[in-house]
CHARMM internal coordinates of N, CA and C (Angstrom, degrees):
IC EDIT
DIST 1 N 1 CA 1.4465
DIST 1 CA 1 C 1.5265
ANGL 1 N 1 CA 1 C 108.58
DIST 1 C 2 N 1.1799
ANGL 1 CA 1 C 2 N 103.24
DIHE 1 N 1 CA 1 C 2 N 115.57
DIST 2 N 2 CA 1.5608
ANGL 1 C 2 N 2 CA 97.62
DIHE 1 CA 1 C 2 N 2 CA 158.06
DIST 2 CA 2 C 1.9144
ANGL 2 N 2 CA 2 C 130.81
DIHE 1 C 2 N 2 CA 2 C -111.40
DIST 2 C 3 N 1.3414
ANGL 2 CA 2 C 3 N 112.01
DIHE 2 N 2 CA 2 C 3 N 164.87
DIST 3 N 3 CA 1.1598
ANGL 2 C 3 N 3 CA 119.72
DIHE 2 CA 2 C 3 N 3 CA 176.39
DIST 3 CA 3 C 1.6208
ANGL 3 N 3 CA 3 C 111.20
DIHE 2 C 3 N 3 CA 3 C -107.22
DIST 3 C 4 N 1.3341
ANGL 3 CA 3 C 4 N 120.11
DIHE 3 N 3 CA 3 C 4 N 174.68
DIST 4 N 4 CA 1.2429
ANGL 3 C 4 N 4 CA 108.85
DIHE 3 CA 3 C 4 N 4 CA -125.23
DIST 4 CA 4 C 1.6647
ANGL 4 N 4 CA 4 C 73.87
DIHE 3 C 4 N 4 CA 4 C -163.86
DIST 4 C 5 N 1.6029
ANGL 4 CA 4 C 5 N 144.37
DIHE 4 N 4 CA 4 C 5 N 116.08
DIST 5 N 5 CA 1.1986
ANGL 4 C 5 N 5 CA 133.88
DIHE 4 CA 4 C 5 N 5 CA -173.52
DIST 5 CA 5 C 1.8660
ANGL 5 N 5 CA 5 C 86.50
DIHE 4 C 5 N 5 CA 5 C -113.64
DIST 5 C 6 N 1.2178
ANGL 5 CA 5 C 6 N 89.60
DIHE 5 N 5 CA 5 C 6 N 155.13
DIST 6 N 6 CA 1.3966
ANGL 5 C 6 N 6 CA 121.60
DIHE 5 CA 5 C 6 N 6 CA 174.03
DIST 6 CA 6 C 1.3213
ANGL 6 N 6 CA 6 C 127.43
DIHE 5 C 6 N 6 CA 6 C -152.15
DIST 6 C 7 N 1.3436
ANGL 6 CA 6 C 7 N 107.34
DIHE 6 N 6 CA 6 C 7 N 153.53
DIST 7 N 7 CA 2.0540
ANGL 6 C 7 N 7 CA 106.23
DIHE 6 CA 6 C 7 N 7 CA -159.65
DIST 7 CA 7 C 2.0943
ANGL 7 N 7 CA 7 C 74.28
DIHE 6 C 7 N 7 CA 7 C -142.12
DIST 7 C 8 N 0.8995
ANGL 7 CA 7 C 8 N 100.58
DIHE 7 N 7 CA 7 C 8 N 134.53
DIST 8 N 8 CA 1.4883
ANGL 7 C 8 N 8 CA 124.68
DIHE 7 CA 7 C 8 N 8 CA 163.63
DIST 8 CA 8 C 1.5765
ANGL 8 N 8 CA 8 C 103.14
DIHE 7 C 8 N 8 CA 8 C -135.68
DIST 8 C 9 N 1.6241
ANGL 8 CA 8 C 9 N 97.72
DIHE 8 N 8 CA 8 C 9 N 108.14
DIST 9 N 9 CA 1.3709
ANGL 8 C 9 N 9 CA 125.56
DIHE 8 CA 8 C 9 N 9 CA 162.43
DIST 9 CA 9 C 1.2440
ANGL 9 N 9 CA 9 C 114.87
DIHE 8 C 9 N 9 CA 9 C -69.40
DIST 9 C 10 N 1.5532
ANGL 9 CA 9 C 10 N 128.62
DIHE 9 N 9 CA 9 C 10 N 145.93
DIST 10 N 10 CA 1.4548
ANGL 9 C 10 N 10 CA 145.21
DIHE 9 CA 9 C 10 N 10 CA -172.86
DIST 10 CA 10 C 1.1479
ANGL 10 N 10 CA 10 C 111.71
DIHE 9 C 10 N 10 CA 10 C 47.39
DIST 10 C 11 N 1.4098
ANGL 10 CA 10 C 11 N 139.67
DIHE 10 N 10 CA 10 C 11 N 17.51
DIST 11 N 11 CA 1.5593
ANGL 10 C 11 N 11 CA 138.55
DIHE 10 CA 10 C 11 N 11 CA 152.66
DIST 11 CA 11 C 1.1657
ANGL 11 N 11 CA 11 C 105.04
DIHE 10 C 11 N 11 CA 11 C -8.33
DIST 11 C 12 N 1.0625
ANGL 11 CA 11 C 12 N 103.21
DIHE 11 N 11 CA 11 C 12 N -95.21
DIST 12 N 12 CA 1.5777
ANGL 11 C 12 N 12 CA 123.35
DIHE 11 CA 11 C 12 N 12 CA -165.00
DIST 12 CA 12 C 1.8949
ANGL 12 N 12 CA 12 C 116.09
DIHE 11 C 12 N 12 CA 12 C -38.02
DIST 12 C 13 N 0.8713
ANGL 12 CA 12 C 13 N 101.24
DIHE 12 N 12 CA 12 C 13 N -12.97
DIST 13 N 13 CA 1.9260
ANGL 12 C 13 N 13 CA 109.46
DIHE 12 CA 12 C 13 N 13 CA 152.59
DIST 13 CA 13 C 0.9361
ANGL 13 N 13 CA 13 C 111.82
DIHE 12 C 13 N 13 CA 13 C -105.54
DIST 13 C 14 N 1.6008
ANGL 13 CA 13 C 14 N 131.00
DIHE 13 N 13 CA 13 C 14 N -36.74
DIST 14 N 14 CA 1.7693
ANGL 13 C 14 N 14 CA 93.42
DIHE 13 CA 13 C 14 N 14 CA -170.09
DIST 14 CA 14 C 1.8614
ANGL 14 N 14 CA 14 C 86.34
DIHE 13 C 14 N 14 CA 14 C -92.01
DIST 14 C 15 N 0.9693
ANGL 14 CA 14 C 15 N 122.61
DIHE 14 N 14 CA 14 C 15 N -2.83
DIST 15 N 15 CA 1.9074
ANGL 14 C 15 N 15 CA 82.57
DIHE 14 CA 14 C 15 N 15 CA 168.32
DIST 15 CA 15 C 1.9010
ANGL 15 N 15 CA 15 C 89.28
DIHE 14 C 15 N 15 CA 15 C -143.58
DIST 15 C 16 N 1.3594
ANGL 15 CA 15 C 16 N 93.88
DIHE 15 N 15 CA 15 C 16 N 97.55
DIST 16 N 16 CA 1.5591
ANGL 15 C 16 N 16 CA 114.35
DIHE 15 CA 15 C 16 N 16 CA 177.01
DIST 16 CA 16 C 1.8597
ANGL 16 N 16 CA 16 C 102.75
DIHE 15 C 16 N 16 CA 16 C -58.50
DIST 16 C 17 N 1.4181
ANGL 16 CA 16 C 17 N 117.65
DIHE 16 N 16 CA 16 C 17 N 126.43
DIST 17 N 17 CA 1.5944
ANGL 16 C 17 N 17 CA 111.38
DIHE 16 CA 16 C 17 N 17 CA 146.69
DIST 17 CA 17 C 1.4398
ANGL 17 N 17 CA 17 C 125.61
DIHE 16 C 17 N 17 CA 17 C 10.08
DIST 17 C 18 N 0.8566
ANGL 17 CA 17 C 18 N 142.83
DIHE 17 N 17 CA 17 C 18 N 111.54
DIST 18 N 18 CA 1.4003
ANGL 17 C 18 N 18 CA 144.59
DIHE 17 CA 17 C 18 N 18 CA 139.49
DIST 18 CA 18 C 1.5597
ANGL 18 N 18 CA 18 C 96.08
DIHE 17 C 18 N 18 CA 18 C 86.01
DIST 18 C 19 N 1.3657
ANGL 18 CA 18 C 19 N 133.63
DIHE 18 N 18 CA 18 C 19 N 33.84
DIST 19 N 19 CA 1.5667
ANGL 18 C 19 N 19 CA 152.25
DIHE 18 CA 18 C 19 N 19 CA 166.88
DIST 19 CA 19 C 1.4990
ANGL 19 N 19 CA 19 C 104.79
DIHE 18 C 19 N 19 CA 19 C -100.80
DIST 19 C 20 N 1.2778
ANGL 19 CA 19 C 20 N 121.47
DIHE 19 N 19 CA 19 C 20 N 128.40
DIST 20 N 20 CA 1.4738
ANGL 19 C 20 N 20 CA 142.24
DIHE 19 CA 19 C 20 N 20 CA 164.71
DIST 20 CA 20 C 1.7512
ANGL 20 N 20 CA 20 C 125.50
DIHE 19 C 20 N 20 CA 20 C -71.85
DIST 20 C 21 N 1.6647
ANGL 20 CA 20 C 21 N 86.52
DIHE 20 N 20 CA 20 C 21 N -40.17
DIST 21 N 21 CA 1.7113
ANGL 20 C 21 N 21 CA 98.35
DIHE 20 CA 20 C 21 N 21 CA 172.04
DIST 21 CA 21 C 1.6327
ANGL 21 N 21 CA 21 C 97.99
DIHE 20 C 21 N 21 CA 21 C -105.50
DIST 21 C 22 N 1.4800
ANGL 21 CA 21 C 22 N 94.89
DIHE 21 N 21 CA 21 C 22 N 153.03
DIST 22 N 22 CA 1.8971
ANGL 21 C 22 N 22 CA 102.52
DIHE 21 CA 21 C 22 N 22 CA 151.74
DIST 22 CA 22 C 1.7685
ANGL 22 N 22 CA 22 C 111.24
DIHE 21 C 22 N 22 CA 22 C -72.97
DIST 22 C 23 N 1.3780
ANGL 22 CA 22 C 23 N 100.99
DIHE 22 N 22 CA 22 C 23 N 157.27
DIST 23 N 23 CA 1.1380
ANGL 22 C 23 N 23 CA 96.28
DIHE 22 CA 22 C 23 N 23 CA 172.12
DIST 23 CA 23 C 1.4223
ANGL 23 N 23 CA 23 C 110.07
DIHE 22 C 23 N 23 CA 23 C -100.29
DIST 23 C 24 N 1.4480
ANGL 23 CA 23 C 24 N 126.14
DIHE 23 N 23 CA 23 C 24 N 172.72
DIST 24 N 24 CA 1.1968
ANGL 23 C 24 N 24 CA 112.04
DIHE 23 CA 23 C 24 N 24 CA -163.21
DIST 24 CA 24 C 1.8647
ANGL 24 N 24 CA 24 C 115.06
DIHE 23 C 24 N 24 CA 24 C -102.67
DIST 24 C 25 N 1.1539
ANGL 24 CA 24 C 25 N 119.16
DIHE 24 N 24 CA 24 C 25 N 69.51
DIST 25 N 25 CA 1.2956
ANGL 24 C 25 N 25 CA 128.55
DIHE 24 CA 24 C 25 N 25 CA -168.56
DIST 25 CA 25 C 1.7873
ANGL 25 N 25 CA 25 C 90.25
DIHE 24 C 25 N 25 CA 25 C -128.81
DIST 25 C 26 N 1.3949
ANGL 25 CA 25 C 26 N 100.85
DIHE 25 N 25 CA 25 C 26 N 150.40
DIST 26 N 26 CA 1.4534
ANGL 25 C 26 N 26 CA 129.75
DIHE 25 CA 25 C 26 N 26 CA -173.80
DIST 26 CA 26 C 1.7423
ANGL 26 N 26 CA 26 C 107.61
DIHE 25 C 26 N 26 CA 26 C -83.93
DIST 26 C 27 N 1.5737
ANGL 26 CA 26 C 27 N 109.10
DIHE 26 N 26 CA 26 C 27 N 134.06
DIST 27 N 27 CA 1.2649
ANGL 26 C 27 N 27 CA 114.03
DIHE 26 CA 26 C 27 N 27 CA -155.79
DIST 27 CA 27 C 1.6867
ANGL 27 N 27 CA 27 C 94.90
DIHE 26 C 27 N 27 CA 27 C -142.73
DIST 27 C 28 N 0.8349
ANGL 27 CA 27 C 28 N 139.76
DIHE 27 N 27 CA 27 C 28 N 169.53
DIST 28 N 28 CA 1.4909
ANGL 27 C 28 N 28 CA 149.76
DIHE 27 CA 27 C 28 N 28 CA -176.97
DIST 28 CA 28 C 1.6867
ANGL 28 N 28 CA 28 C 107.68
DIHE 27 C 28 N 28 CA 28 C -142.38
DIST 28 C 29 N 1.9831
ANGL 28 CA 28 C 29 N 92.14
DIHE 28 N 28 CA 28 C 29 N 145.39
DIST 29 N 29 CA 1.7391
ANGL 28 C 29 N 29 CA 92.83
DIHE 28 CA 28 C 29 N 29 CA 179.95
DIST 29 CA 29 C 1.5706
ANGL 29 N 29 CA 29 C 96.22
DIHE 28 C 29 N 29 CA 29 C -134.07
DIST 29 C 30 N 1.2824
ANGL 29 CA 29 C 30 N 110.34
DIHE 29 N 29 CA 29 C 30 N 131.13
DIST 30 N 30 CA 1.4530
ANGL 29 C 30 N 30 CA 125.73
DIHE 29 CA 29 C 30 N 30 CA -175.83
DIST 30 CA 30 C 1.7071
ANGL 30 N 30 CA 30 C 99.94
DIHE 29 C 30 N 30 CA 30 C -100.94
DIST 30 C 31 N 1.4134
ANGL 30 CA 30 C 31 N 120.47
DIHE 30 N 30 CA 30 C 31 N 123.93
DIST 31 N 31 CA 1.4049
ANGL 30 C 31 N 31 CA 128.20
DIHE 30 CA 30 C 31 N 31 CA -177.45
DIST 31 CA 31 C 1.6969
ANGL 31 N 31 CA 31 C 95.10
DIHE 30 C 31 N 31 CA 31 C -117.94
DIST 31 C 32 N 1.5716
ANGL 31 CA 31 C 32 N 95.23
DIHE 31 N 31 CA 31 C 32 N 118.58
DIST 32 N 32 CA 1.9135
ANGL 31 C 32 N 32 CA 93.22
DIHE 31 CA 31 C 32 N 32 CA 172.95
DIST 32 CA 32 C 1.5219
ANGL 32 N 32 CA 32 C 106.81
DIHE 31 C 32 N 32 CA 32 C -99.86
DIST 32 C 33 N 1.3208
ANGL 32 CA 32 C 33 N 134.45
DIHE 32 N 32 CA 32 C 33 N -128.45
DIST 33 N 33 CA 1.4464
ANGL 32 C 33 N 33 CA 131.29
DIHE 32 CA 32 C 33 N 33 CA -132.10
DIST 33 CA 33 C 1.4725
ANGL 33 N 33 CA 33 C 77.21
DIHE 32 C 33 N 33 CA 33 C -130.95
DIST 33 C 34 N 1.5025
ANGL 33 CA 33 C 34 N 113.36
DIHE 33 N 33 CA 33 C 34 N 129.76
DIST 34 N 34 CA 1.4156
ANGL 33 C 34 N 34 CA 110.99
DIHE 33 CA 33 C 34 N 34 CA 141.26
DIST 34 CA 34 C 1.8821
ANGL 34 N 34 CA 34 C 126.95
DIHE 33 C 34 N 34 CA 34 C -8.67
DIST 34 C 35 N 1.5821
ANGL 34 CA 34 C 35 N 93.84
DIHE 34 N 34 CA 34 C 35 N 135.61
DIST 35 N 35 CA 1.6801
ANGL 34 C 35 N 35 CA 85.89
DIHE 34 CA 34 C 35 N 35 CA 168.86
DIST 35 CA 35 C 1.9019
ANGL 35 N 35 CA 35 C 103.43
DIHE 34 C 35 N 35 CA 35 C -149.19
DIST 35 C 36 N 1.3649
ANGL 35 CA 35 C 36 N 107.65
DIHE 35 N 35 CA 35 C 36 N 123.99
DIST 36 N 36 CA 1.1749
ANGL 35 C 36 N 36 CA 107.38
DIHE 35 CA 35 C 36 N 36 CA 175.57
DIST 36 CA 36 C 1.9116
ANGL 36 N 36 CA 36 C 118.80
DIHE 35 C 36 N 36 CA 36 C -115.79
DIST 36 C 37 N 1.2159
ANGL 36 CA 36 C 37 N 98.16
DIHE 36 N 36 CA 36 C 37 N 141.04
DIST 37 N 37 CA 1.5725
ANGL 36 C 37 N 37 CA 87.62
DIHE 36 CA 36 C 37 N 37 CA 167.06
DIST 37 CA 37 C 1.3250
ANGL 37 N 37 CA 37 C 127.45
DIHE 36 C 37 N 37 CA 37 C -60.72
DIST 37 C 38 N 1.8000
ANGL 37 CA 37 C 38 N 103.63
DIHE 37 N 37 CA 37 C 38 N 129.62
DIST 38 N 38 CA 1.4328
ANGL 37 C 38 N 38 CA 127.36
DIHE 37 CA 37 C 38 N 38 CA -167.18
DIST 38 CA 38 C 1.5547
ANGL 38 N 38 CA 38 C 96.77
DIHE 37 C 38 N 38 CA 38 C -76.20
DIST 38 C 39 N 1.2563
ANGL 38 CA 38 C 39 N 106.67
DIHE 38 N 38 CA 38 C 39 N 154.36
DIST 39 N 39 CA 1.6252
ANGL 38 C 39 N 39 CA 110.96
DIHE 38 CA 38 C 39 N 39 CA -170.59
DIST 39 CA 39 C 1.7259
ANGL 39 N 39 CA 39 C 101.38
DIHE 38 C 39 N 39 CA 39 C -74.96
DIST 39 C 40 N 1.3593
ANGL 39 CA 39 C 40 N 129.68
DIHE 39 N 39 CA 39 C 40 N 136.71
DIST 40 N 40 CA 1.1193
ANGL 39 C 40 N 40 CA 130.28
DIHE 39 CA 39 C 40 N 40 CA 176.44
DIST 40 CA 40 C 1.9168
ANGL 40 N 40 CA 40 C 112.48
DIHE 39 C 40 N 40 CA 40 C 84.81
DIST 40 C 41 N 1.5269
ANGL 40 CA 40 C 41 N 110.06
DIHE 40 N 40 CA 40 C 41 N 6.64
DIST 41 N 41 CA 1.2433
ANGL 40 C 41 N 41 CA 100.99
DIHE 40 CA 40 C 41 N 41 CA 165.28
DIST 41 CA 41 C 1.6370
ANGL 41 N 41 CA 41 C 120.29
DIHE 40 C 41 N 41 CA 41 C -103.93
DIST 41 C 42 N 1.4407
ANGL 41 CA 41 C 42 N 100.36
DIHE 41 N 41 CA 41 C 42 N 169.30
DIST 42 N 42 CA 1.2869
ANGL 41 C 42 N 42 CA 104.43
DIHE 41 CA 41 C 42 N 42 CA -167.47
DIST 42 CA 42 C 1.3510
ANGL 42 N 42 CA 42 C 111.12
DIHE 41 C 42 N 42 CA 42 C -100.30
DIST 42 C 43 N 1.0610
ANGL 42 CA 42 C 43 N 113.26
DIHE 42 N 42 CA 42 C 43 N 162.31
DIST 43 N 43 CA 2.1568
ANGL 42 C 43 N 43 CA 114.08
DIHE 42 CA 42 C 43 N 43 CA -167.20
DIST 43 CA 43 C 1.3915
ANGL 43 N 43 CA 43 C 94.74
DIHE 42 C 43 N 43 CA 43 C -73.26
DIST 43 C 44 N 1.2530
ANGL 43 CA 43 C 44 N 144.69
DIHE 43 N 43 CA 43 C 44 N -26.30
DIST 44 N 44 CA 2.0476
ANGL 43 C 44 N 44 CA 130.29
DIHE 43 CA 43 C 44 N 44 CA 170.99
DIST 44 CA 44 C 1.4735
ANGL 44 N 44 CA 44 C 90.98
DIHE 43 C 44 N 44 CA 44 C -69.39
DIST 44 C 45 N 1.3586
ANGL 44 CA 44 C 45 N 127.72
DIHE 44 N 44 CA 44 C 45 N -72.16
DIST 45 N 45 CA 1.4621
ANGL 44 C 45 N 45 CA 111.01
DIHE 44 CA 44 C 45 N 45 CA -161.00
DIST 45 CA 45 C 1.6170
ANGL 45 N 45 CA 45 C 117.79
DIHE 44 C 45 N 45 CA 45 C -52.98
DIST 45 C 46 N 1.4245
ANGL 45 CA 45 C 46 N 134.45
DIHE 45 N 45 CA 45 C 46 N -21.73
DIST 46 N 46 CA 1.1394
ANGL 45 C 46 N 46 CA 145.40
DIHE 45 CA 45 C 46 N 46 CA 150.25
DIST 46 CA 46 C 0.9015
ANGL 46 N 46 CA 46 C 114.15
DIHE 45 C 46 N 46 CA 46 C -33.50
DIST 46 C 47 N 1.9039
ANGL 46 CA 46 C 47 N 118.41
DIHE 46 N 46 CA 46 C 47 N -67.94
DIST 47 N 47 CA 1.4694
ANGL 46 C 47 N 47 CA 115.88
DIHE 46 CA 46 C 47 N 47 CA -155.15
DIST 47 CA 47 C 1.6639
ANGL 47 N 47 CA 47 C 97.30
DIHE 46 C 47 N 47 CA 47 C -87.24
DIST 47 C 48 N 1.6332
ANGL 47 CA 47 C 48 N 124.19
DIHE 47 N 47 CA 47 C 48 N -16.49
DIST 48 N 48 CA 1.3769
ANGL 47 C 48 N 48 CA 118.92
DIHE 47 CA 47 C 48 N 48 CA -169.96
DIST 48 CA 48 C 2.1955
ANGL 48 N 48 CA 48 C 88.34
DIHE 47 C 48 N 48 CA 48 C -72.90
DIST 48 C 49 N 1.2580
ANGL 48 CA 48 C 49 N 122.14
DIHE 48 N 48 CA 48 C 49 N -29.65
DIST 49 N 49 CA 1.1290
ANGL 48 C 49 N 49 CA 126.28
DIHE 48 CA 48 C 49 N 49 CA -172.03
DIST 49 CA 49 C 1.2528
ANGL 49 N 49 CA 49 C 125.42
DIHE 48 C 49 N 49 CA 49 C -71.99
DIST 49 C 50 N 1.4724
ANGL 49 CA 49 C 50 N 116.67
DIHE 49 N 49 CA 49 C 50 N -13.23
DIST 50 N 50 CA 1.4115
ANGL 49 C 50 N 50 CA 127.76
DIHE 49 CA 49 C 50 N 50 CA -141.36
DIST 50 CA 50 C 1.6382
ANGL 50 N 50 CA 50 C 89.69
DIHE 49 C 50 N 50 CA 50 C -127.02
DIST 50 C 51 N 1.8271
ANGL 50 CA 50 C 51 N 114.97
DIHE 50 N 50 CA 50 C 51 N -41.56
DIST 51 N 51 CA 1.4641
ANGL 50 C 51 N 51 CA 134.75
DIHE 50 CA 50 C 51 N 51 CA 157.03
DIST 51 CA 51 C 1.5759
ANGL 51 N 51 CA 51 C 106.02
DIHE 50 C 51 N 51 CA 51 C -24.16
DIST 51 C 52 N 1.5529
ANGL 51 CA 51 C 52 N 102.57
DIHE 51 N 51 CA 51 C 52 N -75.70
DIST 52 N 52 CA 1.3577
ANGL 51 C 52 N 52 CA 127.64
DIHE 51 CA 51 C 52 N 52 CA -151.10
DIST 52 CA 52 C 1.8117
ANGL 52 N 52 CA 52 C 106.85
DIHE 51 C 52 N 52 CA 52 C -79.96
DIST 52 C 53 N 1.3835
ANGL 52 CA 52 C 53 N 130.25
DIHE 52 N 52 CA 52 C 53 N -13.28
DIST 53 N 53 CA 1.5529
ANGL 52 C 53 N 53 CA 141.90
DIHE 52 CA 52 C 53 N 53 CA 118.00
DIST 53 CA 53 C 1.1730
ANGL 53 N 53 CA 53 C 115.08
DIHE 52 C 53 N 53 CA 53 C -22.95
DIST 53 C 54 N 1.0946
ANGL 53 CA 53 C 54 N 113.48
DIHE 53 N 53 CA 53 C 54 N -75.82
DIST 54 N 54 CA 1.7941
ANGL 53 C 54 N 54 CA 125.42
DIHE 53 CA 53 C 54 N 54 CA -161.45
DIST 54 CA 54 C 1.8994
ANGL 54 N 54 CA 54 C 90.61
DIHE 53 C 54 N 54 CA 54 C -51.49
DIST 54 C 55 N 1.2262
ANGL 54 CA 54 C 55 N 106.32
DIHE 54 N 54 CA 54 C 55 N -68.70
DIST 55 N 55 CA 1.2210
ANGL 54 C 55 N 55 CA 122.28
DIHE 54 CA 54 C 55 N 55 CA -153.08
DIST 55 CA 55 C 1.2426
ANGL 55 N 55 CA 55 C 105.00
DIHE 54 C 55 N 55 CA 55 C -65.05
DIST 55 C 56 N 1.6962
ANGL 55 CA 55 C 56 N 130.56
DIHE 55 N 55 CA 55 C 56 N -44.21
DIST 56 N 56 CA 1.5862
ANGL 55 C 56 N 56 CA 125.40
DIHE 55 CA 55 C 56 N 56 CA 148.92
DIST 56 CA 56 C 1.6243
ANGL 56 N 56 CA 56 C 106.90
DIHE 55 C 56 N 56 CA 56 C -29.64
DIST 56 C 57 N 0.9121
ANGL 56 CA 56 C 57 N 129.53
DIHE 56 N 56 CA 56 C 57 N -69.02
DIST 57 N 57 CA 1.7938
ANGL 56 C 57 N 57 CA 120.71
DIHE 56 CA 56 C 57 N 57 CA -173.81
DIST 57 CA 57 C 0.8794
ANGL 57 N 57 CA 57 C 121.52
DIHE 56 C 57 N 57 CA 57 C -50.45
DIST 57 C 58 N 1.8916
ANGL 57 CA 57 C 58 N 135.21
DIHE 57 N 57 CA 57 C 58 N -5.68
DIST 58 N 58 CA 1.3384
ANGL 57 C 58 N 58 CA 138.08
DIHE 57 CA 57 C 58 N 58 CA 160.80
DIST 58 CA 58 C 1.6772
ANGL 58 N 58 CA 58 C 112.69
DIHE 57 C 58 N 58 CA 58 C -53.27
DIST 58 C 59 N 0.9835
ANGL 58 CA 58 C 59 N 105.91
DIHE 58 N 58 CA 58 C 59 N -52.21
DIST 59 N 59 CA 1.4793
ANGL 58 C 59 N 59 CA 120.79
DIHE 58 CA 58 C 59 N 59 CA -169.33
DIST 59 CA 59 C 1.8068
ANGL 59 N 59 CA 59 C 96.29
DIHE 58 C 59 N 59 CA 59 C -66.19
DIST 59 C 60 N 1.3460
ANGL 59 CA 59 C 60 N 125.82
DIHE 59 N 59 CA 59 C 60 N -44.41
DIST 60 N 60 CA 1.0300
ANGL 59 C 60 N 60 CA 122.91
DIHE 59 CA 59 C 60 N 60 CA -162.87
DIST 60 CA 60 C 1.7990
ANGL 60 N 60 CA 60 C 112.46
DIHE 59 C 60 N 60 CA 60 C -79.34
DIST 60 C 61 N 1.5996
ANGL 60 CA 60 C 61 N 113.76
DIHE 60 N 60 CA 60 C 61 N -10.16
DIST 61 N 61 CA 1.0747
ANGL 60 C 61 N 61 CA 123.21
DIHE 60 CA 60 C 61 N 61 CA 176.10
DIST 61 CA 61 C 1.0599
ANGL 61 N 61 CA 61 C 149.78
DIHE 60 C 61 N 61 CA 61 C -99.71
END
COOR INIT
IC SEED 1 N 1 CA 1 C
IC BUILD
């Protein structure tokens, strides 16, 4: 199984807090590199790994 990181830029306007619809403003989705669990790791070092992905694609977006 793999995971699959993603960064969606300007979220937070097109679907404001406590909103049912998106609003209709233009938003971007940054997809980085596959990531699978390494044999012998543990599910925190994963998700601290999988975190620190996501958050690399800020910069890239």
């Amino acid at each position: 199984m793999q995971l699959i990181p993603a960064w969606i830029d300007n979220v937070q306007r097109v679907m404001p807090k406590g909103e049912v619809v998106p609003v209709p403003i233009l938003c971007s989705v940054t997809f980085g590199a596959p990531l699978q669990l390494q044999p012998g790791e543990d599910k925190r070092a994963f998700l601290d790994r999988a975190r620190a992905a996501v958050i690399a694609l800020r910069e890239v977006a």
